[in-house]
C-alpha positions as CSV (number, residue, x, y, z in Angstrom):
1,X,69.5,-28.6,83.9
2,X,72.5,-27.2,81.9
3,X,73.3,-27.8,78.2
4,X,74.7,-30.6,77.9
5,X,78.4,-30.7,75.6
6,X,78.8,-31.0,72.3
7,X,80.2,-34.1,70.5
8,X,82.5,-32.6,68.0
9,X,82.7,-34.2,64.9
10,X,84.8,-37.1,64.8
11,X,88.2,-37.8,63.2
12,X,88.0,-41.7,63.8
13,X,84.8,-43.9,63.9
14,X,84.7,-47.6,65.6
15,X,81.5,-49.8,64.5
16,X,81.1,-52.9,66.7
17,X,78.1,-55.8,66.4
18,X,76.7,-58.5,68.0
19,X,78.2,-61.5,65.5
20,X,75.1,-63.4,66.7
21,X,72.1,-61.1,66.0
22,X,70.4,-61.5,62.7
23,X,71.2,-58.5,60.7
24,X,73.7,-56.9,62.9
25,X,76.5,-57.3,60.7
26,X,74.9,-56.1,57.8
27,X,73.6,-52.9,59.3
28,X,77.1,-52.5,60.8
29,X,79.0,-52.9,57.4
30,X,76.3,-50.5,55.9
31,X,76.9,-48.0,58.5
32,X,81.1,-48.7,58.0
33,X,80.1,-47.1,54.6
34,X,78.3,-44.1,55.8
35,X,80.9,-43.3,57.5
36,X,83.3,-43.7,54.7
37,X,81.7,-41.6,52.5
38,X,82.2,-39.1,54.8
39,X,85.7,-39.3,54.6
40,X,86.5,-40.2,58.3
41,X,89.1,-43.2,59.3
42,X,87.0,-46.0,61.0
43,X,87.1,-49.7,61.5
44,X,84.8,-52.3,62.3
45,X,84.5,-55.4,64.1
46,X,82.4,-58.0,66.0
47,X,82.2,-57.3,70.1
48,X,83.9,-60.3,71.8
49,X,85.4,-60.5,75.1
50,X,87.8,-62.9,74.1
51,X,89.1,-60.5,71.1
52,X,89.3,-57.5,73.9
53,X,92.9,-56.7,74.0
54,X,92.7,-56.5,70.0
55,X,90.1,-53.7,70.3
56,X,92.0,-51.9,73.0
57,X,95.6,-52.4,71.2
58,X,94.7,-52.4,67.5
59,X,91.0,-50.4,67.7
60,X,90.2,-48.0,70.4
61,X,93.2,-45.8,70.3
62,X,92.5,-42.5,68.8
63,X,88.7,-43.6,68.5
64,X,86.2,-40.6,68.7
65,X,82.9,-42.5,68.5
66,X,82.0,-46.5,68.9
67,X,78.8,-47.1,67.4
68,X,77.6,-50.3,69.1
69,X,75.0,-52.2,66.8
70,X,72.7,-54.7,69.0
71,X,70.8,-54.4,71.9
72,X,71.7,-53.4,75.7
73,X,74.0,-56.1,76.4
74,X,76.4,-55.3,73.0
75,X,76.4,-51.7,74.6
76,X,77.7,-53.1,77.9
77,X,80.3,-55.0,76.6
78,X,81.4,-52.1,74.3
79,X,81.1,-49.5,77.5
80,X,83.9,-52.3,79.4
81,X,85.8,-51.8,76.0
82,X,85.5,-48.3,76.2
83,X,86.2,-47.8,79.8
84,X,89.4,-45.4,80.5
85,X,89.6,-44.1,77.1
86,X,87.6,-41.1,75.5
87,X,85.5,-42.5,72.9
88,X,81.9,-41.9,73.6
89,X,79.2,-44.8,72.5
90,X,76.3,-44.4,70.1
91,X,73.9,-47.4,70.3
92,X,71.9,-48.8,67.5
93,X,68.5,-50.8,68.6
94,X,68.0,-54.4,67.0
95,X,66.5,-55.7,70.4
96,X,63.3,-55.1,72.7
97,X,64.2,-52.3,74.8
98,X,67.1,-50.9,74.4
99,X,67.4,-48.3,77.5
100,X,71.2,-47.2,76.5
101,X,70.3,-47.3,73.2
102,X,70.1,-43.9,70.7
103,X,68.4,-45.3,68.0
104,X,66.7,-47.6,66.3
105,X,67.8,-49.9,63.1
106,X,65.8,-48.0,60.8
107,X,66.9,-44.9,62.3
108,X,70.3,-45.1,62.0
109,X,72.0,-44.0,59.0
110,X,70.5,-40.4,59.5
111,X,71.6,-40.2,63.1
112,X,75.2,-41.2,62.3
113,X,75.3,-38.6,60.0
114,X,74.0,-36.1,62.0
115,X,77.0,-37.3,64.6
116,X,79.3,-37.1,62.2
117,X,77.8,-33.4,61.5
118,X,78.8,-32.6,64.8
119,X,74.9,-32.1,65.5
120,X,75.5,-34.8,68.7
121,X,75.8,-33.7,72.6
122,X,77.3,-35.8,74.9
123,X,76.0,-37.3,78.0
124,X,77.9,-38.4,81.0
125,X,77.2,-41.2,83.3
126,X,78.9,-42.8,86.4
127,X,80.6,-45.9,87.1
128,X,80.3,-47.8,90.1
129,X,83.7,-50.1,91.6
130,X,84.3,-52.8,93.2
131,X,87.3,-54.6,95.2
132,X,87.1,-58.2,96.7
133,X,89.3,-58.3,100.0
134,X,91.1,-54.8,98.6
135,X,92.4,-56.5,95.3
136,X,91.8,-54.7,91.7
137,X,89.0,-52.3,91.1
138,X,86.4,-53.9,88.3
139,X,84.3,-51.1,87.0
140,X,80.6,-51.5,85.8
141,X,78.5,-49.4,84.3
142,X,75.1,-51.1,84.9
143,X,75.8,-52.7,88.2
144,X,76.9,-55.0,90.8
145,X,76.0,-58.3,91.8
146,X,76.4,-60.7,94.7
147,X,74.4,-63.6,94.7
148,X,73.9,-67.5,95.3
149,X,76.5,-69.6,94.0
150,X,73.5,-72.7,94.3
151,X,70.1,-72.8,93.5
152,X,67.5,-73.2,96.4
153,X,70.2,-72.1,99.3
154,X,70.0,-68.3,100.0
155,X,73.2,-66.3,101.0
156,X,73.8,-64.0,104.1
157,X,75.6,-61.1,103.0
158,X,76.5,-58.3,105.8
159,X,76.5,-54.3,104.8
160,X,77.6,-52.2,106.3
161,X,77.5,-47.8,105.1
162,X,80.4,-46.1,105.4
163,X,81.4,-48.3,108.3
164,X,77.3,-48.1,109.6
165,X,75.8,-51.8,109.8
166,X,72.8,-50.9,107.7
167,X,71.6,-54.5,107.4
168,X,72.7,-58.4,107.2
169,X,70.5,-59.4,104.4
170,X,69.3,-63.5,103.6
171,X,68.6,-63.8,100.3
172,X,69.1,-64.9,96.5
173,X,71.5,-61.6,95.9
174,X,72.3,-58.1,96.4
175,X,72.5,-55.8,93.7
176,X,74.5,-52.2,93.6
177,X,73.2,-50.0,90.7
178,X,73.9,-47.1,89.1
179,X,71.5,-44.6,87.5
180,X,71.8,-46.5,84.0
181,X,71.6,-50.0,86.2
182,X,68.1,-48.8,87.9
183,X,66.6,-49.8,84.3
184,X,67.9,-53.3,84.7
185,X,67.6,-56.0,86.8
186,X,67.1,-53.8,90.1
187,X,64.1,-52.1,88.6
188,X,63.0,-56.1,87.9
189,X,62.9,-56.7,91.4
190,X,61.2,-53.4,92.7
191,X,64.0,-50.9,92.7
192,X,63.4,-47.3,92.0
193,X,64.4,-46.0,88.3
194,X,67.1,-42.8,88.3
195,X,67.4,-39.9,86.0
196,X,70.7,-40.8,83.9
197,X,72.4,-38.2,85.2
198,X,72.7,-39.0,88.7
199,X,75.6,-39.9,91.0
200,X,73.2,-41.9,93.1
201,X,73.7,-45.9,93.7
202,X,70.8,-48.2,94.1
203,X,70.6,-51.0,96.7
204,X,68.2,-53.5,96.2
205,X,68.0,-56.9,97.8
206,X,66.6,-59.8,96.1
207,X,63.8,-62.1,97.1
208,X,65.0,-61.7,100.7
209,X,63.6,-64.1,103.6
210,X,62.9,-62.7,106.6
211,X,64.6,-59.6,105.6
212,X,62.6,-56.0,104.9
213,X,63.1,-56.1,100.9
214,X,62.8,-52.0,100.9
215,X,65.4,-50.4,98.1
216,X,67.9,-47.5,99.3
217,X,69.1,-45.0,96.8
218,X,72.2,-43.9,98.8
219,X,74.7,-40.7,97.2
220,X,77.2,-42.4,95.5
221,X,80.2,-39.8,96.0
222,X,79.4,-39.8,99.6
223,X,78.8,-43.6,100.0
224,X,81.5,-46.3,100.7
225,X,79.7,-50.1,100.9
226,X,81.2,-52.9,102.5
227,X,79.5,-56.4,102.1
228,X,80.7,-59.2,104.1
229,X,79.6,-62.8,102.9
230,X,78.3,-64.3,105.8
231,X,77.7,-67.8,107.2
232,X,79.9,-70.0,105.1
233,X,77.9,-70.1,101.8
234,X,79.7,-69.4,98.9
235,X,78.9,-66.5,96.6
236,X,79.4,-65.0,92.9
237,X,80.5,-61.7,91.9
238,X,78.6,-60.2,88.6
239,X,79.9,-57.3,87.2
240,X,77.9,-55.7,84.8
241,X,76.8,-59.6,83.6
242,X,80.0,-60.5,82.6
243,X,82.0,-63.5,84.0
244,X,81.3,-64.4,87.5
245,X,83.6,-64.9,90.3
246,X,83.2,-66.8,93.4
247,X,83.6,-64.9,96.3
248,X,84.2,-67.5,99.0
249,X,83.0,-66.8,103.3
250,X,84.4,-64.0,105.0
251,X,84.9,-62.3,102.3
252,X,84.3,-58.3,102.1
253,X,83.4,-56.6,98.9
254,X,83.9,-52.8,98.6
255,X,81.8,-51.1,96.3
256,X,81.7,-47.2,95.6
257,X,81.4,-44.6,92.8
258,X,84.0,-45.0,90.3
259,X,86.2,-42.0,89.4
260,X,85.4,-43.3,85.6
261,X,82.3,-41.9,83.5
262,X,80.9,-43.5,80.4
263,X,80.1,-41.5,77.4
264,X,77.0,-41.7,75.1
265,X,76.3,-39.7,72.2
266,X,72.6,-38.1,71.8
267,X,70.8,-36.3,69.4
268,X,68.0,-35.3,71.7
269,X,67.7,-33.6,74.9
270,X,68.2,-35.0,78.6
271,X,64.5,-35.0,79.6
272,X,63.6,-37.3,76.4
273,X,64.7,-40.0,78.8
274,X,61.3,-39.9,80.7
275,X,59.6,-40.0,77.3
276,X,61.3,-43.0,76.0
277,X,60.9,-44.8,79.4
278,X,57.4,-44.4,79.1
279,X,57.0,-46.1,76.0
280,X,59.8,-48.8,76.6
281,X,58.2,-49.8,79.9
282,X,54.8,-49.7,78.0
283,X,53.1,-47.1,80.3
284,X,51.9,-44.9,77.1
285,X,51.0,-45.8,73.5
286,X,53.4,-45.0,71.1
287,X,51.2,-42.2,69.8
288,X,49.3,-41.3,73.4
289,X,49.2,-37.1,73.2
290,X,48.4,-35.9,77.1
291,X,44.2,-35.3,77.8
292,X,43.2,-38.4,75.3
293,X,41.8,-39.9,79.0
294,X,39.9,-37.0,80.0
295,X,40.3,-34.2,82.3
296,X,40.5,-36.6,85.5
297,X,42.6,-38.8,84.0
298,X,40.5,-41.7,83.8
């Protein structure tokens, strides 16, 4: 694997926070002073989608680094935010998990420093798009979702693979992932987990009836998806869990790799991934060192 870039120091610093977490404003106002100490421009505000034209007008422009203080979702949100500009994300942990998170609460004062060091690499990840019936692209970075508009009806939705019928699957939803989406939802409902770095796409059907429920990790540069809701049900479109749209029968749904990347900051290498997902997912202890089991493992 090559070395990944360097994140150069930066010239201007955004710090956004969940408003509703306990604490998150007060680490974020802590870390607003780190970084002013420093001596680098910055600004700080809560994450709100109905505030996101302020961010991009007033906020983003000129922005080097967004540190995102909260859990997954606040990284999401700030990714959207994010999304055609060049400012790379750092992510503070107050949740559970945190799988596009860099660090955690107590943890980051020193890593912002060290960012603002230029000790930081950068790491790239895809984008996947959609278009309903060939209107506007939405981007997501986690993944996308068609699903029942009702509960206790399924939906028929038609795929086709670059023009291929693949499969009409009946079920509660279909879900499109990326890499950094095969730690969400689709891994929930058996789909296979990716390396950050790849350009693959997951598809995973959910709870399908009468349907073969096997996931498909298709190459994403190479891979055009069409999805045709079928037999007269109603659907919703989820983007990367934001607001849903309906997506009424007969319509098609093209989904691809999106010629727009999302940019994290790290402090530790690309193969730490497997490490952390090891203790997030709760497959080690925290402290397990390799040969505690025995030689055969058991």
């Amino acid at each position: 694997m090559s070395a990944a870039p360097r994140q150069a120091a930066p010239q201007r610093v955004g710090i956004c926070y969940h408003p509703a977490l306990a604490g998150a404003q007060d680490l974020a106002e802590r870390l607003g002073g780190v970084v002013r100490a420093a001596g680098v421009d910055s600004w700080l505000s809560p994450i709100d989608w109905s505030q996101v034209d302020v961010f991009l007008g007033d906020h983003m422009p000129q922005t080097d680094v967004l540190v995102c203080v909260g859990g997954d979702g606040t990284v999401l949100h700030a990714a959207g935010v994010a999304k055609g500009t060049s400012a790379s994300l750092l992510g503070v942990r107050m949740g559970r998990l945190g799988f596009l998170t860099e660090c955690t609460e107590a943890e980051a004062v020193p890593a912002l420093q060290r960012v603002l060091r230029g000790e930081a690499h950068l790491e790239e990840r895809a984008r996947v798009q959609a278009r309903v019936n060939g209107g506007e692209s939405v981007h997501a970075l986690n993944d996308v979702i068609i699903g029942r508009h009702t509960l206790g009806r399924t939906i028929s939705i038609g795929v086709l693979v670059n023009g291929v019928v693949l499969a009409e699957y009946r079920a509660d939803a279909v879900i499109i992932a990326t890499a950094t989406g095969s730690t969400g939802y689709a891994l929930s409902v058996g789909g296979p987990i990716l390396h950050p770095s790849s350009e693959d796409l997951v598809l995973v059907p959910v709870a399908p009836h009468l349907t073969k429920a096997n996931p498909l990790v298709l190459p994403g540069g190479q891979t055009r998806l069409t999805l045709t809701v079928e037999r007269g049900e109603d659907c919703v479109l989820s983007v990367d869990g934001g607001p849903e749209q309906i997506v009424g029968a007969g319509a098609q749904v093209e989904v691809s790799l999106s010629p727009l990347k999302a940019r994290f900051v790290r402090l530790s290498g690309p193969d730490q991934f497997y490490g952390n997902l090891a203790r997030r997912l709760g497959w080690l202890r925290a402290d397990h060192q390799l040969g505690e089991l025995g030689p055969t493992g058991r």
